[in-house]
ZAVEX-106813 format. One record per residue (C-alpha): residue in three letters; y, x, z negated. Coordinates in nm, 4 decimals, m for minus. Example, Ala and Ser with C-alpha at 12.3 -4.5 7.8 and 13.67 -1.06 7.14 Angstrom:
REM residues 2
 rest        y        x        z
  ALA  m0.4500   1.2300  m0.7800
  SER  m0.1060   1.3670  m0.7140
END
This chain:
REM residues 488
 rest        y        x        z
  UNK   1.5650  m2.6398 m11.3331
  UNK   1.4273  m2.9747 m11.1051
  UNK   1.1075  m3.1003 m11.2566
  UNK   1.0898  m2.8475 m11.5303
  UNK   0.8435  m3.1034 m11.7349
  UNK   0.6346  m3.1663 m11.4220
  UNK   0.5941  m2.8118 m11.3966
  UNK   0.4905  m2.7037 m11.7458
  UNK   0.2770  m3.0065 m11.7620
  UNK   0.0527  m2.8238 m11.5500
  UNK  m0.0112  m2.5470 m11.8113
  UNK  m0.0662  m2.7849 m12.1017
  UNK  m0.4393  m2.8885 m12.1998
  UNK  m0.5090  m3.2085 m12.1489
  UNK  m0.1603  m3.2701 m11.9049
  UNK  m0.0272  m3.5256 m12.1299
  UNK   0.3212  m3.6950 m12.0445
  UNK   0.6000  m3.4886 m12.1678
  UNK   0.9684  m3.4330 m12.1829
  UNK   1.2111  m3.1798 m12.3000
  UNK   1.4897  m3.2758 m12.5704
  UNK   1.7674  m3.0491 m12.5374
  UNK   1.9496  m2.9133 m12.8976
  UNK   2.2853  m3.1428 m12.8959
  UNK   2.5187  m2.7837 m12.9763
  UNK   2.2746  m2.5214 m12.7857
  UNK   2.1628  m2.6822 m12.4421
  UNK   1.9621  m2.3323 m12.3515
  UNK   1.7437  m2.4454 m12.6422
  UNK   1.4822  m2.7446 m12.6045
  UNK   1.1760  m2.8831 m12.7584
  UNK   0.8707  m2.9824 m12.5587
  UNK   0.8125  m3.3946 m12.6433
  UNK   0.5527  m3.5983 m12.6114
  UNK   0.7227  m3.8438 m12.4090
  UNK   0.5388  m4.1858 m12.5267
  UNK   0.5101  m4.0664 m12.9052
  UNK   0.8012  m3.8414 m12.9254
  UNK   0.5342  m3.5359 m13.1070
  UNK   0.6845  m3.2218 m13.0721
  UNK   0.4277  m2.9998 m12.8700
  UNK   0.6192  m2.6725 m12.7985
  UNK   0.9785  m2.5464 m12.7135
  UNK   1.1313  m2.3688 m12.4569
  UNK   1.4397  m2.1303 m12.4524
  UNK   1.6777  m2.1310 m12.1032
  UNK   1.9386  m1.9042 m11.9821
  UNK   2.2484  m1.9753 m11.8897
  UNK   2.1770  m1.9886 m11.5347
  UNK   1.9313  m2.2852 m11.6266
  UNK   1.6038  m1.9836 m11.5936
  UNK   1.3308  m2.0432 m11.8350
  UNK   1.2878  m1.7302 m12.1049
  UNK   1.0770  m1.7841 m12.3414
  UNK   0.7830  m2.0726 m12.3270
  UNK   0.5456  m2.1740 m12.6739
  UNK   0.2724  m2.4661 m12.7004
  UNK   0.1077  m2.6083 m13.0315
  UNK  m0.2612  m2.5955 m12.8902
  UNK  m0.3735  m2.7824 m13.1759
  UNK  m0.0697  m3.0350 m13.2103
  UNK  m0.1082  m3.1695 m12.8489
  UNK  m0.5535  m3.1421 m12.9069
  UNK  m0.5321  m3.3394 m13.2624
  UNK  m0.3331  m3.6264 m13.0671
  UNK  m0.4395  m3.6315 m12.7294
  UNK  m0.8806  m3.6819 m12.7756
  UNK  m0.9179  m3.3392 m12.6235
  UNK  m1.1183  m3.0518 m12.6971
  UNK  m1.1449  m2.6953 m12.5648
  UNK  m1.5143  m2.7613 m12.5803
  UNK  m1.4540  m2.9501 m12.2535
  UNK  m1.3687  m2.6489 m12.0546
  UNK  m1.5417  m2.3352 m11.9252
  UNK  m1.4344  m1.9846 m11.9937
  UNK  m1.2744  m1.7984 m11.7295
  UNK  m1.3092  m1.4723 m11.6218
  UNK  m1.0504  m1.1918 m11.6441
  UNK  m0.9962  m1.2296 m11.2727
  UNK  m0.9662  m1.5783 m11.2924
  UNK  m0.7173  m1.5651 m11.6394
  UNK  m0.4970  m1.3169 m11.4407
  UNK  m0.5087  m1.5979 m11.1235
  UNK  m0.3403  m1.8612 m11.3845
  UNK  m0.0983  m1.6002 m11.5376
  UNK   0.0127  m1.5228 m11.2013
  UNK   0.0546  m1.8656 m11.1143
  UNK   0.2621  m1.9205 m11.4093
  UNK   0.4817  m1.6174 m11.3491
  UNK   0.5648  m1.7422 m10.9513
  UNK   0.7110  m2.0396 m11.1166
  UNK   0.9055  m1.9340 m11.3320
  UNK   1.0059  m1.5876 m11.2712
  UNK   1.1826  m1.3302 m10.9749
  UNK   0.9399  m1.3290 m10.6413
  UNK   0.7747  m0.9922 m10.5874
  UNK   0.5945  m0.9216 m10.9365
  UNK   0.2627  m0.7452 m11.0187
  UNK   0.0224  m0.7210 m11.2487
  UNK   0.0596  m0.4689 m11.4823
  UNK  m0.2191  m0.5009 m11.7397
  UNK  m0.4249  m0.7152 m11.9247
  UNK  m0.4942  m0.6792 m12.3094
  UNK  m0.7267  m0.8528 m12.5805
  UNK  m0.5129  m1.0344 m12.8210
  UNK  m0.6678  m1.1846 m13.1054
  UNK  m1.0282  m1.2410 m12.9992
  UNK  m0.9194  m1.6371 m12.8604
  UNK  m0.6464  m1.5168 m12.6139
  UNK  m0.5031  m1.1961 m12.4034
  UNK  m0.1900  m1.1383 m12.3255
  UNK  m0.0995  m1.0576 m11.9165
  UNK   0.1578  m0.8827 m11.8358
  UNK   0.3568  m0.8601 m11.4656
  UNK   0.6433  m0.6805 m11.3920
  UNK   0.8741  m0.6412 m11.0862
  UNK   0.8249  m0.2393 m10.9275
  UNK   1.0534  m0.0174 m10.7671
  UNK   0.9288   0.0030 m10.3793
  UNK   1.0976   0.2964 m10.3109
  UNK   0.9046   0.5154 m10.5617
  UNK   0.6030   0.2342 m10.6367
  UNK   0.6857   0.2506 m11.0392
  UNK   0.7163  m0.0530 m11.2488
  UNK   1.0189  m0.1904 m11.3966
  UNK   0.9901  m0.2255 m11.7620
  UNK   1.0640  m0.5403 m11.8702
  UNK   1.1665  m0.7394 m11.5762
  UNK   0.8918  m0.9690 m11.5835
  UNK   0.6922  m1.1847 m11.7565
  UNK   0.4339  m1.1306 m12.0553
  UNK   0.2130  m1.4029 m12.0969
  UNK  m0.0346  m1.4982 m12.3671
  UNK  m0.3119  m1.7138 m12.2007
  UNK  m0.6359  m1.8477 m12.4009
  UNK  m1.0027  m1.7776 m12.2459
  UNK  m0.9897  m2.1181 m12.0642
  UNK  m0.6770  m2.0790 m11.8715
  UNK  m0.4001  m2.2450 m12.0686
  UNK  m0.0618  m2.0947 m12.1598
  UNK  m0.0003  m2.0401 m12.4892
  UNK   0.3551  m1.8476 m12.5436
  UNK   0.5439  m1.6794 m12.2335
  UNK   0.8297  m1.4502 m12.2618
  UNK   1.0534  m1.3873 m11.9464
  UNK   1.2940  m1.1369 m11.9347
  UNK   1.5657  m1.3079 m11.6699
  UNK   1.8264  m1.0703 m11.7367
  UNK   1.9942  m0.8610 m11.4231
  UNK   1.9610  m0.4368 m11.4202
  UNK   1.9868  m0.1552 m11.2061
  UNK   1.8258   0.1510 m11.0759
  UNK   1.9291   0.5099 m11.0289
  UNK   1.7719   0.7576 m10.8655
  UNK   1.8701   1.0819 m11.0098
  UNK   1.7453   1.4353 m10.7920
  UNK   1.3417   1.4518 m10.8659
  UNK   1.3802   1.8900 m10.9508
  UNK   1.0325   1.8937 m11.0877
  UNK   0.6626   1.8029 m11.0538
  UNK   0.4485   1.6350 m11.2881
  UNK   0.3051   1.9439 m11.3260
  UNK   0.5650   2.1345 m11.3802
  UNK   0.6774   1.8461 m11.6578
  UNK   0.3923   1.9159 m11.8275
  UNK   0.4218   2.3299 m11.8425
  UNK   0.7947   2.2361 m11.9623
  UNK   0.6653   1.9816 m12.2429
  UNK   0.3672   2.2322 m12.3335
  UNK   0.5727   2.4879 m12.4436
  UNK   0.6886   2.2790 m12.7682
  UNK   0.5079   2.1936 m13.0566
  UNK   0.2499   1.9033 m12.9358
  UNK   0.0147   1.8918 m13.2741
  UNK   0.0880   1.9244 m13.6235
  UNK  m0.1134   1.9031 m13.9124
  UNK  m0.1846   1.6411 m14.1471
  UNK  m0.4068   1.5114 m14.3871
  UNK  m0.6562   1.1419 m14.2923
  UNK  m0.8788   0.9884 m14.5308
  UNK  m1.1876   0.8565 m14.4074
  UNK  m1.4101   0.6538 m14.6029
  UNK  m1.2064   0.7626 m14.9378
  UNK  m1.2269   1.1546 m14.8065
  UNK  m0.9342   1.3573 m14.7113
  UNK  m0.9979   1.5169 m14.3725
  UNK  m0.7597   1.8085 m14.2406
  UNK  m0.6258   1.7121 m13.8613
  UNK  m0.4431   1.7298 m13.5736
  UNK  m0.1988   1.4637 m13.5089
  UNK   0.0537   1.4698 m13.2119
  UNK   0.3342   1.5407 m13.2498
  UNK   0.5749   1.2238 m13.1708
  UNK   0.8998   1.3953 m13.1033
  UNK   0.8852   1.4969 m12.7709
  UNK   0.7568   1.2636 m12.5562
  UNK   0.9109   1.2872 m12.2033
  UNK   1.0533   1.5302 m11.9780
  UNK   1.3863   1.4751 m11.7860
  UNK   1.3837   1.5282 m11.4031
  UNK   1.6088   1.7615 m11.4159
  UNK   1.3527   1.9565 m11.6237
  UNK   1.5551   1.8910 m11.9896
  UNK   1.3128   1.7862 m12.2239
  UNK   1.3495   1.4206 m12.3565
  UNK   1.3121   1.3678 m12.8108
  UNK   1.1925   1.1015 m12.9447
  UNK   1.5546   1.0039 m13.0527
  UNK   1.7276   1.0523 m12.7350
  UNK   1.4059   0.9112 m12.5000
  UNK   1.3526   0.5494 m12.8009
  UNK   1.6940   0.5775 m12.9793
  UNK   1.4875   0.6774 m13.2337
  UNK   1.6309   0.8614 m13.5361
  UNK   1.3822   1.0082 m13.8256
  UNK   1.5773   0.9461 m14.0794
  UNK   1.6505   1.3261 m14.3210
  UNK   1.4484   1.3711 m14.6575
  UNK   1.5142   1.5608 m14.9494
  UNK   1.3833   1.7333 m15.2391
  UNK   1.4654   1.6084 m15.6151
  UNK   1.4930   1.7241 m15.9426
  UNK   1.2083   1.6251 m16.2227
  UNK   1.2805   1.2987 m16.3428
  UNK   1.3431   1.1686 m16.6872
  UNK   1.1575   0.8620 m16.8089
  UNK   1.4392   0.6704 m17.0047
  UNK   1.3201   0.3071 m16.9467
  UNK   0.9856   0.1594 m16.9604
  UNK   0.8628  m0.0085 m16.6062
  UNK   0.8653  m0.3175 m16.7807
  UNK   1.2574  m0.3608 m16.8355
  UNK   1.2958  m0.2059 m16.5042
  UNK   1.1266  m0.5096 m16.3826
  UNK   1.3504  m0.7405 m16.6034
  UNK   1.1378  m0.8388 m16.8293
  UNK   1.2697  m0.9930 m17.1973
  UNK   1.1257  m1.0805 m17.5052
  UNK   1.1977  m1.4350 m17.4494
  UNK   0.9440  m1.4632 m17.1513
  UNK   0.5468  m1.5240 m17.1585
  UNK   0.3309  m1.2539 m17.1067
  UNK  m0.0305  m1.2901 m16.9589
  UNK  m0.2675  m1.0422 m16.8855
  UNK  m0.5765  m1.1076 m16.6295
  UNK  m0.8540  m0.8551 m16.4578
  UNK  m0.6276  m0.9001 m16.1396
  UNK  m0.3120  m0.7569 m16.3533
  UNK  m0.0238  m0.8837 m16.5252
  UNK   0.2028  m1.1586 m16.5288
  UNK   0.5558  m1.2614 m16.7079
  UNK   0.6057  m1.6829 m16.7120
  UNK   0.9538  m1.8571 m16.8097
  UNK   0.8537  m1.9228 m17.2081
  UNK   0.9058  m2.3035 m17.1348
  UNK   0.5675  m2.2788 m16.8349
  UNK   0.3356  m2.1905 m17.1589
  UNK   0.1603  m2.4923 m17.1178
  UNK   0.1340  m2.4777 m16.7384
  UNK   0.0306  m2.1438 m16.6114
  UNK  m0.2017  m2.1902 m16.4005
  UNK   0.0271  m2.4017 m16.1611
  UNK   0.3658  m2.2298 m16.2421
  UNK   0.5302  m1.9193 m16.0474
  UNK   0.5432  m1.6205 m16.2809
  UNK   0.8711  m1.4233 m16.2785
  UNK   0.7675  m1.0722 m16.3286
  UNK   0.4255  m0.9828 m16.1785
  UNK   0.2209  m0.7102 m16.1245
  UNK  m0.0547  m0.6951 m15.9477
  UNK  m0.3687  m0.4500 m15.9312
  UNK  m0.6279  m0.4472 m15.6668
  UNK  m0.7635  m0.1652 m15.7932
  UNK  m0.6775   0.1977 m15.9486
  UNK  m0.4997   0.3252 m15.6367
  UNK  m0.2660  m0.0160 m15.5410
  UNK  m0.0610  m0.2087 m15.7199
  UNK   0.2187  m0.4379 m15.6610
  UNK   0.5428  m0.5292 m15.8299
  UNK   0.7492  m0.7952 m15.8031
  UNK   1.0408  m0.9716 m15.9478
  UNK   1.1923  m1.2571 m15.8968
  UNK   1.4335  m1.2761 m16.2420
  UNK   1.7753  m1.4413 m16.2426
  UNK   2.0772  m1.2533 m16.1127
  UNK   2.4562  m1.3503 m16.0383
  UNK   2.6864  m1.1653 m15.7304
  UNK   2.9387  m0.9402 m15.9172
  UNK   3.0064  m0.6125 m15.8258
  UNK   2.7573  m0.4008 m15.6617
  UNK   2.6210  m0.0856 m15.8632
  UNK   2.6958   0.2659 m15.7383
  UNK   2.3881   0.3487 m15.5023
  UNK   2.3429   0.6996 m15.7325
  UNK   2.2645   0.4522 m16.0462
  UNK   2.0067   0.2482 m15.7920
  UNK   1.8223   0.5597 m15.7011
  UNK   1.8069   0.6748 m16.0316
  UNK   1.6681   0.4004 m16.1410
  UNK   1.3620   0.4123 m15.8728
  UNK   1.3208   0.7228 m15.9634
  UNK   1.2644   0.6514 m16.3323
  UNK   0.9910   0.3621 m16.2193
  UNK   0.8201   0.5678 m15.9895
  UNK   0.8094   0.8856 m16.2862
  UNK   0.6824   0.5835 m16.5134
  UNK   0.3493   0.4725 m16.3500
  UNK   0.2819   0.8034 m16.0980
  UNK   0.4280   1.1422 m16.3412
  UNK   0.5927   1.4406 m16.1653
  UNK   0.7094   1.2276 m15.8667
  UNK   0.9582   1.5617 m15.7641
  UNK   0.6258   1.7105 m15.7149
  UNK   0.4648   1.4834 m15.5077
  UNK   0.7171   1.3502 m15.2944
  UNK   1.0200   1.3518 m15.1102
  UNK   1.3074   1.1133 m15.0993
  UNK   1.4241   0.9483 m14.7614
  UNK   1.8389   0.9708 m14.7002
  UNK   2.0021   0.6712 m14.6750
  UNK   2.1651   0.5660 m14.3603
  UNK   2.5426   0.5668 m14.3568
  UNK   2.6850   0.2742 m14.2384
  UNK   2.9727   0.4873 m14.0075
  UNK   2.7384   0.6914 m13.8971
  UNK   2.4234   0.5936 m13.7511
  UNK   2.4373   0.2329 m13.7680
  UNK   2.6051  m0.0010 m13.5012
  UNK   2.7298  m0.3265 m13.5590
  UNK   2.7194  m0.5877 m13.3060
  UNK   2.9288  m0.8404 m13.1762
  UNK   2.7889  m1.1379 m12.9770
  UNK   2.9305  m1.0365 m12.6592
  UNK   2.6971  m0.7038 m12.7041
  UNK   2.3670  m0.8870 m12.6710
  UNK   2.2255  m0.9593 m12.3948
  UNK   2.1103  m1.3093 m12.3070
  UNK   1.7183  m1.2806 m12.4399
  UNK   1.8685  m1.1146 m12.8098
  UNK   2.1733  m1.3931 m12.8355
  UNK   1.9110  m1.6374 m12.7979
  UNK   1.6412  m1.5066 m13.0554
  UNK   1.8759  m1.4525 m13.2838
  UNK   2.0498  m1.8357 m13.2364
  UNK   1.6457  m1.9198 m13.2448
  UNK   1.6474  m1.7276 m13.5778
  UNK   1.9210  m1.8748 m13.7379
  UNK   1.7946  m2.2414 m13.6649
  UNK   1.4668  m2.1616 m13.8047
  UNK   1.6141  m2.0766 m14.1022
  UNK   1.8586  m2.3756 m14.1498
  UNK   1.5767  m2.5659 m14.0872
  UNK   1.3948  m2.4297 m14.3874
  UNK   1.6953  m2.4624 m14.5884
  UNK   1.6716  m2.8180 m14.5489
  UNK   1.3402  m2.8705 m14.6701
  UNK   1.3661  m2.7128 m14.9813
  UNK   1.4911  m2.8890 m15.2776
  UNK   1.7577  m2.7464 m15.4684
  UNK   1.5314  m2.6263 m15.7457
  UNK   1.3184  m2.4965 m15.5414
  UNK   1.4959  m2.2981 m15.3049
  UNK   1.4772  m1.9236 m15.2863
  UNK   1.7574  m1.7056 m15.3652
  UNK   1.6890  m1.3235 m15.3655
  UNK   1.9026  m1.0720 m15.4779
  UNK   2.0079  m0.8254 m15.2151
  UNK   1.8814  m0.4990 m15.2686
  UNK   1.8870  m0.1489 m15.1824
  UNK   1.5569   0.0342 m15.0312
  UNK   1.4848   0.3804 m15.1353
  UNK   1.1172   0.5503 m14.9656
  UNK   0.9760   0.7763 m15.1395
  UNK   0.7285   1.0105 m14.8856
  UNK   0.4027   1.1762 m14.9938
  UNK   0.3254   1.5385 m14.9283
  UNK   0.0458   1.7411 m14.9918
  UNK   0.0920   2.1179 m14.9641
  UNK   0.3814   2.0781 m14.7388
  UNK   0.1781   1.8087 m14.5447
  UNK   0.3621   1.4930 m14.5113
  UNK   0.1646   1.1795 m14.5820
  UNK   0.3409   0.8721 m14.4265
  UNK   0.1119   0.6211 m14.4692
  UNK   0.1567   0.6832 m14.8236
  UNK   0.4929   0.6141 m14.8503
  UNK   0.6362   0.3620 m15.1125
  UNK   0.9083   0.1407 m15.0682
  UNK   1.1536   0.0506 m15.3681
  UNK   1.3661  m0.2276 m15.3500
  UNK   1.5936  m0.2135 m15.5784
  UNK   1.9085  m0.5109 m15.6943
  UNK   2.2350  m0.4039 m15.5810
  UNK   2.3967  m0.5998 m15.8708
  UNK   2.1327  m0.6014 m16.1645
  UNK   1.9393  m0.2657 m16.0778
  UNK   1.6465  m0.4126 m16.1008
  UNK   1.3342  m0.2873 m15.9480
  UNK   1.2497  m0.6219 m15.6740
  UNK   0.9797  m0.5354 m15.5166
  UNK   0.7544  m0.1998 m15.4702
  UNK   0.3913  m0.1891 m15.3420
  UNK   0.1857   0.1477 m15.4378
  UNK  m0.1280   0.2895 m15.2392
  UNK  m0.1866   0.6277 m15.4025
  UNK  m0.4152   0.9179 m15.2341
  UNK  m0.7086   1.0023 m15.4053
  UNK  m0.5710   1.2956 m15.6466
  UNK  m0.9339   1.4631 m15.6873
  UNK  m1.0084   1.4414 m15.3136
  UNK  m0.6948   1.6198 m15.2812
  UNK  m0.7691   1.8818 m15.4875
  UNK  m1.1267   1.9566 m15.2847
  UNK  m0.9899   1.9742 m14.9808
  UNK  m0.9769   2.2881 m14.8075
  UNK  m0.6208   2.3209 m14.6834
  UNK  m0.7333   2.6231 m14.4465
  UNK  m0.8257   2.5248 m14.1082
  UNK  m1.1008   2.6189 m13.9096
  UNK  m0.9612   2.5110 m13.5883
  UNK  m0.6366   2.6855 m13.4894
  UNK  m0.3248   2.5181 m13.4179
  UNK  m0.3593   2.7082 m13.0924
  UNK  m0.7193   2.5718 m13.0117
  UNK  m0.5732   2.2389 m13.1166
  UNK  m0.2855   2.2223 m12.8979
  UNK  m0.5072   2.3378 m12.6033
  UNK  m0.7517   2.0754 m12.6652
  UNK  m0.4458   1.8207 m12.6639
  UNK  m0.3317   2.0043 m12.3523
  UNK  m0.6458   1.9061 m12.1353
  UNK  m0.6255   1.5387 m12.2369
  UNK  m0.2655   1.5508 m12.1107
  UNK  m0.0889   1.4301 m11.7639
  UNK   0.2370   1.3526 m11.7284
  UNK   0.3642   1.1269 m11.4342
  UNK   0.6902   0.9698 m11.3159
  UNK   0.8128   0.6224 m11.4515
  UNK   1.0992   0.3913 m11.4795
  UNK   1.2842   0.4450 m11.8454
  UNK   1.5903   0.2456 m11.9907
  UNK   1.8928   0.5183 m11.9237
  UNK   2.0794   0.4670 m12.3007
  UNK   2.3420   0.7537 m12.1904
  UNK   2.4711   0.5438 m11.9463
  UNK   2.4009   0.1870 m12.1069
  UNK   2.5732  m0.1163 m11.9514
  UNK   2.6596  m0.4299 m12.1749
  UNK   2.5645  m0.6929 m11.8524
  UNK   2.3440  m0.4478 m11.7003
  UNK   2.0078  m0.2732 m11.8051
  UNK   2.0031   0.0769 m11.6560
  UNK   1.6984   0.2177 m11.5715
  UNK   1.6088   0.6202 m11.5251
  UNK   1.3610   0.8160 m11.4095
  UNK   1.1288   1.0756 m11.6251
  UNK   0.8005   1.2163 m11.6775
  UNK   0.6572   1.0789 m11.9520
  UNK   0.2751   1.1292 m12.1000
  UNK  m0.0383   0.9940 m12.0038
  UNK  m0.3627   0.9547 m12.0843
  UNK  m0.5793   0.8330 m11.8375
  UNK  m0.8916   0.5981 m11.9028
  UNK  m0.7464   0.5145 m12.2713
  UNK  m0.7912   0.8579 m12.3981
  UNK  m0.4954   0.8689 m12.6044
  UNK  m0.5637   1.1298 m12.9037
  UNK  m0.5451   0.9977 m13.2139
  UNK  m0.6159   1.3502 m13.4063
  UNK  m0.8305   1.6774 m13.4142
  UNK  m1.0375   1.7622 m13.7112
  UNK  m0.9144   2.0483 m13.8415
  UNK  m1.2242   2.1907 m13.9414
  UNK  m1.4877   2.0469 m13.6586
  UNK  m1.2515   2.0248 m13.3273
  UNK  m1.3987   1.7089 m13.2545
  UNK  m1.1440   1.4527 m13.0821
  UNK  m1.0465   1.1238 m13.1942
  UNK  m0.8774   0.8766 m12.9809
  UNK  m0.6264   0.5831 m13.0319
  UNK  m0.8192   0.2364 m13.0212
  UNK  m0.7252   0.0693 m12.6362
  UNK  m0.7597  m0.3103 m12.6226
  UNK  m0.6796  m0.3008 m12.2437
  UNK  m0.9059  m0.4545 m12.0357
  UNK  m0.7334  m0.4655 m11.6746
  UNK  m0.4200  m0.2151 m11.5685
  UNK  m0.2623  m0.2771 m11.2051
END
């Protein structure tokens, strides 16, 4: 690309003098340099065809060295943001895009987002634009530009919106579940997330089939045994130092007695109060042959039964994918250009850290199997009290496990009858709902060079009022936080 550092320069506080340093074995990756001090400021990621994909700046690297402040310039307004996005994005990207929304970030920047649109039918394209991240006085943060090449189909349009909407009401759209607010457990509504869109052809869309989304099956257990104590399940031996503090517990290498305070512990666990704690291990371990995945479970199962009791009461055990089955492995030639890229990005990053650490200091985990373990209350599933176990694949031992329990005695008040029907419910749910026509990745017919794009029905909430969930008991709505500021 001609100029490319006269370009960018223009999006850089403070315009300082840069140039781009290409990576000697990956020429689509380069580093933004200062051009008199060689400081690295950013980096940049190309295509093959030379097109720029992804764009990041240091804000306070090129500030700390070039006497410049943010102090020194005004705050824009979201018109004037969007201007400077736009600007950015008829640069760098396709001609012909539009805005598609703005959204609040992280309180110092938003993120602007333009996409190309299908004339024909006036729907956007997902992801055949740009999304920038901007900060409140017009500078360019991070970009990410999707370069890549797809295609449209227009399939027969059989149906109305509202006729997609009379074919999507007739499954289950709520189910209930169980919230805690302010340490009580409230009976709701949620929706339900597995049917989402609605074919135009009329064939409802799942979750699986519409995202490529597969929940994974769960299954009931037997009561568990207790035949180790959590302790040896974490590793620890008699030859290690044990100290105990309000904040929890902690195992040290016997030869760290003097130096606690400073050294790494190699067992810990952590509370932060009755209802969370957090294990961790980090004991020695050599690559032999891995343990049968039956003896792995077990053995979560056995620390779970140690700190919770009657585990095959309270929850339900996640299957484990099957490697011929539902997962794909993929060979470089199946990525497109953006994923070969991140994950060359990836790998670099990583060397990179390899090279800083000294040898005693470099990390070496074990690889390890993860079971979940999900909470249910009365046939209620409770996801966001799920618990992770990572667990060794050659030692068995229990890596790493983080525990948020439910409130038992809240539990036990609740009234599990609700007032509001799941009839009422769904109607309520019903009246928030539109559906209208969009652009969708077709997966059925996926090309390896060429993104294919559909078209369906798919649901909408208009003016941000996405339902979170019902109460149960009251009716009253709750809806999903929206940090969207501007839509196109």
């Amino acid at each position: 690309m001609k100029n490319l550092e006269f370009i960018l320069r223009d999006y850089i506080i403070g315009r300082p003098v840069i140039s781009i340093e290409y990576d000697e074995d990956d020429q689509t990756i380069g580093e933004i340099i200062d051009a008199h001090r060689g400081l690295i400021y950013g980096h940049i990621e190309l295509n093959d065809e030379q097109k720029l994909t992804s764009f990041m700046i240091d804000m306070e690297e090129i500030m700390e060295h070039n006497d410049v402040s943010l102090d020194e310039y005004e705050e824009l307004t979201p018109d004037e943001l969007i201007g400077c996005a736009e600007d950015f994005a008829k640069d760098f990207c396709r001609e012909s895009l539009h805005f598609k929304e703005m959204t609040q970030w992280n309180g110092e920047s938003y993120m602007v987002i333009f996409e190309e649109k299908d004339t024909a039918l006036n729907l956007f394209i997902p992801n055949s634009g740009v999304t920038i991240e901007i900060n409140k006085q017009g500078f360019i943060i991070s970009a990410v530009l999707f370069q890549s090449y797809y295609q449209l189909t227009y399939p027969d349009i059989q149906i109305s919106a509202e006729d997609a909407k009379e074919i999507i009401c007739r499954y289950p759209l709520v189910q209930l579940g169980i919230f805690e607010d302010s340490g009580e457990m409230k009976l709701v509504y949620y929706p339900n997330r597995e049917y989402l869109a609605v074919h135009v052809d009329g064939q409802i869309a799942t979750t699986e089939e519409f995202l490529e989304e597969k929940a994974a099956d769960t299954h009931e257990f037997k009561p568990v045994t207790v035949t180790q104590s959590v302790e040896s399940l974490l590793g620890v031996t008699d030859d290690m130092y044990k100290v105990e503090t309000e904040n929890g517990t902690f195992w040290y290498d016997s030869l760290d007695v003097e130096n606690v305070q400073t050294a790494d512990p190699i067992v810990k666990i952590e509370r932060t109060d009755d209802l969370q704690l957090d294990y961790e291990s980090s004991v020695e371990w050599e690559e032999s042959e891995e343990l049968p995945e039956e003896l792995l479970e077990e053995r979560a199962k056995i620390f779970l039964e140690a700190i919770i009791g009657n585990i095959h009461d309270k929850y339900i055990l996640e299957d484990q994918l099957q490697e011929d089955e539902d997962i794909e492995f993929l060979n470089e030639e199946d990525l497109t250009e953006e994923e070969r890229q991140f994950f060359e990005e990836l790998e670099k990053m990583e060397a990179d850290e390899d090279e800083g650490l000294d040898e005693d200091d470099e990390f070496n985990f074990e690889p390890f199997t993860t079971f979940t373990f999900i909470r249910h209350y009365e046939g209620i599933r409770m996801d966001e009290y799920s618990i992770h176990v990572n667990v060794g694949v050659y030692t068995g031992v229990i890596r790493d496990c983080s525990i948020i329990l439910p409130d038992e005695s809240q539990l036990l008040a609740m009234n599990m009858e609700p007032v509001v029907s799941i009839e009422v419910a769904k109607t309520i749910f019903k009246e928030h709902l539109q559906m209208k026509l969009a652009r969708t990745i077709n997966y059925e017919d996926e090309d390896e060079d060429v993104t294919l794009y559909g078209l369906d029905y798919v649901m909408d909430f208009p003016q941000n009022r996405r339902i979170e969930r019902i109460d149960a008991t009251t009716g009253e709505v709750y809806y999903e936080f929206s940090d969207v500021l501007r839509e196109g």
